[in-house]
VMD Tcl script that builds the backbone (N, CA, C; Angstrom):
set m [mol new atoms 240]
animate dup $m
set s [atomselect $m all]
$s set {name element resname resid chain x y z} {
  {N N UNK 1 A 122.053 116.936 99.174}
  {CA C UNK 1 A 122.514 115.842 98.366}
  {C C UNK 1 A 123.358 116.429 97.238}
  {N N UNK 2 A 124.529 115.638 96.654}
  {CA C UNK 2 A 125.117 116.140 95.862}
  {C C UNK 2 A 124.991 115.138 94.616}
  {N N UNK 3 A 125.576 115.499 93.209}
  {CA C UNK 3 A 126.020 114.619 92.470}
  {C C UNK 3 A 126.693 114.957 91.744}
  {N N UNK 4 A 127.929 113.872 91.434}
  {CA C UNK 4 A 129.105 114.380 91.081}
  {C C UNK 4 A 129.179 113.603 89.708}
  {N N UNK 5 A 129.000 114.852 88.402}
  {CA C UNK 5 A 129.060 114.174 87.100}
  {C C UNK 5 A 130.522 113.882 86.550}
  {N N UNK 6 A 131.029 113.428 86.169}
  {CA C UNK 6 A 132.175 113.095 85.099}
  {C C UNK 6 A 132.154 113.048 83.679}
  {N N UNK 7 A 132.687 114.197 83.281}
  {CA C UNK 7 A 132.545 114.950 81.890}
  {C C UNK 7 A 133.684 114.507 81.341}
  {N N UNK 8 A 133.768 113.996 80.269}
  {CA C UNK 8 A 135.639 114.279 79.227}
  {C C UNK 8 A 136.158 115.429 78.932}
  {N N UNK 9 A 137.023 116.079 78.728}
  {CA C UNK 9 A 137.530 116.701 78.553}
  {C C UNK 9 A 136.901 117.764 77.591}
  {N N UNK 10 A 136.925 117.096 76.499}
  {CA C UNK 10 A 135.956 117.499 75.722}
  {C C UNK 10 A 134.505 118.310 76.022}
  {N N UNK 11 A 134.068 117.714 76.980}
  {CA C UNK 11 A 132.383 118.437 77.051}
  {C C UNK 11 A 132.857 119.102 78.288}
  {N N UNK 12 A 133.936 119.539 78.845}
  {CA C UNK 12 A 134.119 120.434 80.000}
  {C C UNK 12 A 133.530 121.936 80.145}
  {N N UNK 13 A 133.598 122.655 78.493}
  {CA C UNK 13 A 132.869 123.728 78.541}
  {C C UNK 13 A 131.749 123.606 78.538}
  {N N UNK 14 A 130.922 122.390 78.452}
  {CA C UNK 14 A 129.043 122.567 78.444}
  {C C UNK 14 A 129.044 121.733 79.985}
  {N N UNK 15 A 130.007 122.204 81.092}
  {CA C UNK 15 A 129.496 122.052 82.524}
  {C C UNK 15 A 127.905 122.522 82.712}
  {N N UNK 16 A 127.797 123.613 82.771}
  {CA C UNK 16 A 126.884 124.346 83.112}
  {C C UNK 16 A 125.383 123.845 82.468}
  {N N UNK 17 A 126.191 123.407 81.153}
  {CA C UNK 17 A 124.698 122.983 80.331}
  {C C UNK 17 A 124.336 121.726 81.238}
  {N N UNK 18 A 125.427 120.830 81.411}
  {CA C UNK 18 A 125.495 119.339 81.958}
  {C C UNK 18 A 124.749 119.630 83.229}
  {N N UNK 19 A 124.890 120.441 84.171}
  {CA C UNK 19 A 124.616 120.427 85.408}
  {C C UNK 19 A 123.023 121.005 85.198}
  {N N UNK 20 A 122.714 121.817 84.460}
  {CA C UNK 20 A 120.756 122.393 84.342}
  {C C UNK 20 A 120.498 121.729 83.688}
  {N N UNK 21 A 120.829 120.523 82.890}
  {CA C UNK 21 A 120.285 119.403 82.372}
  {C C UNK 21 A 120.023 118.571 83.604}
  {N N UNK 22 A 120.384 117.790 83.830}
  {CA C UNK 22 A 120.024 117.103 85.388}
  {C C UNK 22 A 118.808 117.669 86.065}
  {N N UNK 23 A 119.376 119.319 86.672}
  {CA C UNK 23 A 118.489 119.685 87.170}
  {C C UNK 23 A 117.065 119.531 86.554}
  {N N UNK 24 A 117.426 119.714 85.586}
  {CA C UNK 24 A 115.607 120.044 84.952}
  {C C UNK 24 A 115.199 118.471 84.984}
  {N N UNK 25 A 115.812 117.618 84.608}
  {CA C UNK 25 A 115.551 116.336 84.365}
  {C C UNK 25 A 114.795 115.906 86.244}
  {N N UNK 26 A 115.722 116.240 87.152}
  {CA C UNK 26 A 115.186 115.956 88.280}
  {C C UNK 26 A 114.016 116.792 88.694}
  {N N UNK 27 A 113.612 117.873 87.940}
  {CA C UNK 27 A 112.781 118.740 88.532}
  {C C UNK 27 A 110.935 118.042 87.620}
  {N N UNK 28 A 111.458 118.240 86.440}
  {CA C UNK 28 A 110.365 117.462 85.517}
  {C C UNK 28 A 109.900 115.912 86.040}
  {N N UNK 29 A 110.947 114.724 86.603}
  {CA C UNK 29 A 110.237 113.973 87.096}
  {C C UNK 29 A 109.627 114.169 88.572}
  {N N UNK 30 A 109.920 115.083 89.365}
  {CA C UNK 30 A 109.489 115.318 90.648}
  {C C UNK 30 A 107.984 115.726 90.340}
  {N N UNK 31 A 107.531 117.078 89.262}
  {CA C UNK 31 A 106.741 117.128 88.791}
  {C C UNK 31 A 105.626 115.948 88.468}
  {N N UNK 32 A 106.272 115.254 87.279}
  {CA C UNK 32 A 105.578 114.110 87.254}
  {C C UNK 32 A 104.681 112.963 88.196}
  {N N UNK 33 A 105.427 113.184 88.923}
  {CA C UNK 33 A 105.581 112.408 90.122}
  {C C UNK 33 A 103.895 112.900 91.072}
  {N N UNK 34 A 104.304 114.517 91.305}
  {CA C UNK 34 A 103.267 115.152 91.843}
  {C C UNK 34 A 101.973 115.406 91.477}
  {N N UNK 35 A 102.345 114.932 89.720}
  {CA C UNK 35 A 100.997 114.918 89.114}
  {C C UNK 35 A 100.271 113.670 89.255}
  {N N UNK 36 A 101.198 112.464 89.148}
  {CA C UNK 36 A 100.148 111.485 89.325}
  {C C UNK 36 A 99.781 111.274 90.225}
  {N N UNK 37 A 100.333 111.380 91.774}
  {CA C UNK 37 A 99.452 111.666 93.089}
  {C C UNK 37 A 98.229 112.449 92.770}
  {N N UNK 38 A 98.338 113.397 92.704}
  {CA C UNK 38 A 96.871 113.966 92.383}
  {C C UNK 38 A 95.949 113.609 91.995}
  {N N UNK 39 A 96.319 112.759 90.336}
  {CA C UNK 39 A 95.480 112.056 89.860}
  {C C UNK 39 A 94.901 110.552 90.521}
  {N N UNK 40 A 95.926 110.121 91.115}
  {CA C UNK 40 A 95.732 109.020 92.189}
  {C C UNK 40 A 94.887 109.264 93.468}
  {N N UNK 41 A 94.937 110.744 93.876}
  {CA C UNK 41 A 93.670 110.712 94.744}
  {C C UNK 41 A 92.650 111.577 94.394}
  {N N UNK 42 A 92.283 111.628 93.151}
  {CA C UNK 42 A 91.318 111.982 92.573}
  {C C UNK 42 A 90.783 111.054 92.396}
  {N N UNK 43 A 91.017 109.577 91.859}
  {CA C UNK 43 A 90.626 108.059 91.176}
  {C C UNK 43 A 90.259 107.754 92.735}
  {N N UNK 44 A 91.199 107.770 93.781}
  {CA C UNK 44 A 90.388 107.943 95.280}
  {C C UNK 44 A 89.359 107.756 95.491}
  {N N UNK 45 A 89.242 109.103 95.926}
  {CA C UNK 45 A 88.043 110.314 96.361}
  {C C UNK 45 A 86.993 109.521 95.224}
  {N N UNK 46 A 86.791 109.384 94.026}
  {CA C UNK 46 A 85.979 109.382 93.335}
  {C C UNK 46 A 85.459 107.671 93.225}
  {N N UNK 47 A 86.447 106.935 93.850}
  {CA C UNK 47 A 85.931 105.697 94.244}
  {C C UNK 47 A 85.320 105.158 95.553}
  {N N UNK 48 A 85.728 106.077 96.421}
  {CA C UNK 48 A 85.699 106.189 97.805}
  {C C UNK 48 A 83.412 106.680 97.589}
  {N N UNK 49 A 83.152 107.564 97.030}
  {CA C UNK 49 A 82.128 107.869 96.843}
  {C C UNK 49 A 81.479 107.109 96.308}
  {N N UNK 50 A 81.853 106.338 95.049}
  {CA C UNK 50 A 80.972 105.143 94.827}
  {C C UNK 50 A 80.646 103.901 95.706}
  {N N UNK 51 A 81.481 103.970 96.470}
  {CA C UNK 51 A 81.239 103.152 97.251}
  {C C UNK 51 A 80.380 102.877 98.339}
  {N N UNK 52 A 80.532 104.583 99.266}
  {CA C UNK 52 A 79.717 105.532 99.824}
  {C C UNK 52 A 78.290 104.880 99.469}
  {N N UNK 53 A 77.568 105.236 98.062}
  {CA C UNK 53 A 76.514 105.205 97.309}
  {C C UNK 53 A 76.293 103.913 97.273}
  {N N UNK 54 A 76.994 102.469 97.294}
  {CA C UNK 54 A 76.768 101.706 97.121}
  {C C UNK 54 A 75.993 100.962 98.412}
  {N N UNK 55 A 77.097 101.503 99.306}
  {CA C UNK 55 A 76.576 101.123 100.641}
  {C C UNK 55 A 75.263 101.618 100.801}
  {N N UNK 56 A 75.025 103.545 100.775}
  {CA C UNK 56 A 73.750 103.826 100.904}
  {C C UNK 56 A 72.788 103.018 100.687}
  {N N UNK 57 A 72.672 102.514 99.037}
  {CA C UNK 57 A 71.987 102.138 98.186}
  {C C UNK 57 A 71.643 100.747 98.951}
  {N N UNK 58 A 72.711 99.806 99.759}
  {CA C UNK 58 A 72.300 98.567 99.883}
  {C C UNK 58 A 71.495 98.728 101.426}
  {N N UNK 59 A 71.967 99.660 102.312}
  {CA C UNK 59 A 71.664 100.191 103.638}
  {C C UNK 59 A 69.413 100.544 102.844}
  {N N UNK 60 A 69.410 100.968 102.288}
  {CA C UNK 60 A 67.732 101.407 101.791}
  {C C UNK 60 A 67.114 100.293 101.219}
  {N N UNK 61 A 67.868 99.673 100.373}
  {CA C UNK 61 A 67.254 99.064 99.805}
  {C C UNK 61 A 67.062 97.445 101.052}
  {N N UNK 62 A 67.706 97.241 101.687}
  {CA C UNK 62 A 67.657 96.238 102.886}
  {C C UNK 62 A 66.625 96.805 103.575}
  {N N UNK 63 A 66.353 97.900 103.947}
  {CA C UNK 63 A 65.188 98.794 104.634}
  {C C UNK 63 A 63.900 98.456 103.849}
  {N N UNK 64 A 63.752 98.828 102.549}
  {CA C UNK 64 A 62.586 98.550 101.912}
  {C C UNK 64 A 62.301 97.194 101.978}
  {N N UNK 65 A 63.049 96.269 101.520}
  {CA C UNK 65 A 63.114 94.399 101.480}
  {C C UNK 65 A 62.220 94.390 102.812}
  {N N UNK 66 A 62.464 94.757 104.280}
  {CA C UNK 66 A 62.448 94.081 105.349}
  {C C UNK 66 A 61.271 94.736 105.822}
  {N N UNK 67 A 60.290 96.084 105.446}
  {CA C UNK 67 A 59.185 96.658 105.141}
  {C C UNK 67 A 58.517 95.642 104.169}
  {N N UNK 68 A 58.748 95.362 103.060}
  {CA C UNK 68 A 57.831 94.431 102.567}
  {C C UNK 68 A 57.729 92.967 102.692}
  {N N UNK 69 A 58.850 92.506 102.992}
  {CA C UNK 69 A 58.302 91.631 104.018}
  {C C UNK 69 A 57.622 91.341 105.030}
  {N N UNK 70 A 57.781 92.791 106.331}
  {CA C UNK 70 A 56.847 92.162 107.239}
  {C C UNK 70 A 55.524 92.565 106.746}
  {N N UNK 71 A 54.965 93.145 105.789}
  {CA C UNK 71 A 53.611 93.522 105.024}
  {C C UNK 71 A 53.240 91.919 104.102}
  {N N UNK 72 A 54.326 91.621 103.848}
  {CA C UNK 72 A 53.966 90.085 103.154}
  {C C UNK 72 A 53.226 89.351 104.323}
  {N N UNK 73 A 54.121 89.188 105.149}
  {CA C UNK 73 A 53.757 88.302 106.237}
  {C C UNK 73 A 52.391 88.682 106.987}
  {N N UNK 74 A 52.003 90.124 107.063}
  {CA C UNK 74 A 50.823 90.261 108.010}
  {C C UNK 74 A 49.844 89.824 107.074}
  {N N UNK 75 A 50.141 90.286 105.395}
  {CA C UNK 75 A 49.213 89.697 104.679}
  {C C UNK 75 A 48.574 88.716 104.557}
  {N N UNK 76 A 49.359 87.971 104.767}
  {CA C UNK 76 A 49.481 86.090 104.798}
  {C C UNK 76 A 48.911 85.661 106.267}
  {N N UNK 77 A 49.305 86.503 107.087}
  {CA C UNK 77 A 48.069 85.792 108.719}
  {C C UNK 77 A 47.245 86.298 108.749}
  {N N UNK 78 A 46.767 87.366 107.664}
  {CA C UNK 78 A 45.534 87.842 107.361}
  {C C UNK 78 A 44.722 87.005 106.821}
  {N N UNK 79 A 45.203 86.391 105.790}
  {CA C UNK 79 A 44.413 85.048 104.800}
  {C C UNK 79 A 44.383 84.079 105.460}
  {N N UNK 80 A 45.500 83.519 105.905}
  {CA C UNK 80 A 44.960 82.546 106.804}
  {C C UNK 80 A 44.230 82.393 108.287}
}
mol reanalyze $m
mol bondsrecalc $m
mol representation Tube
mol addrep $m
């Protein structure tokens, strides 16, 4: 890819500056860029696990519920 700046006359001797300005400018947001991915699948990963846990949590705790229930119930054709 190219890009073709247009300088005045005037700023013709700070080409060089003009042209590693850009660059850096394109290099710093590419950066940027790469950082917040990271941070974006870090917020991920780290939600992805709560979720994980949530499920666990509802997967056991549905297990225990359905254990004390059928203990309710034998209780109860016990009494009666």
């Amino acid at each position: 890819m190219r890009l073709l700046v247009h300088l005045p006359e005037s700023l013709r001797v700070h080409t060089i500056e003009a042209t590693n300005a850009v660059h850096e400018h394109f290099r710093r947001t590419h950066a940027q860029g790469e950082r917040n991915f990271r941070r974006r699948l870090r917020i991920g990963g780290f939600t992805f696990a709560v979720a994980l846990a949530v499920l666990a949590g509802n997967v056991v705790l549905r297990s225990l519920l359905r254990d004390f229930e059928r203990m309710l119930v034998e209780g109860l054709e016990e009494v009666c």
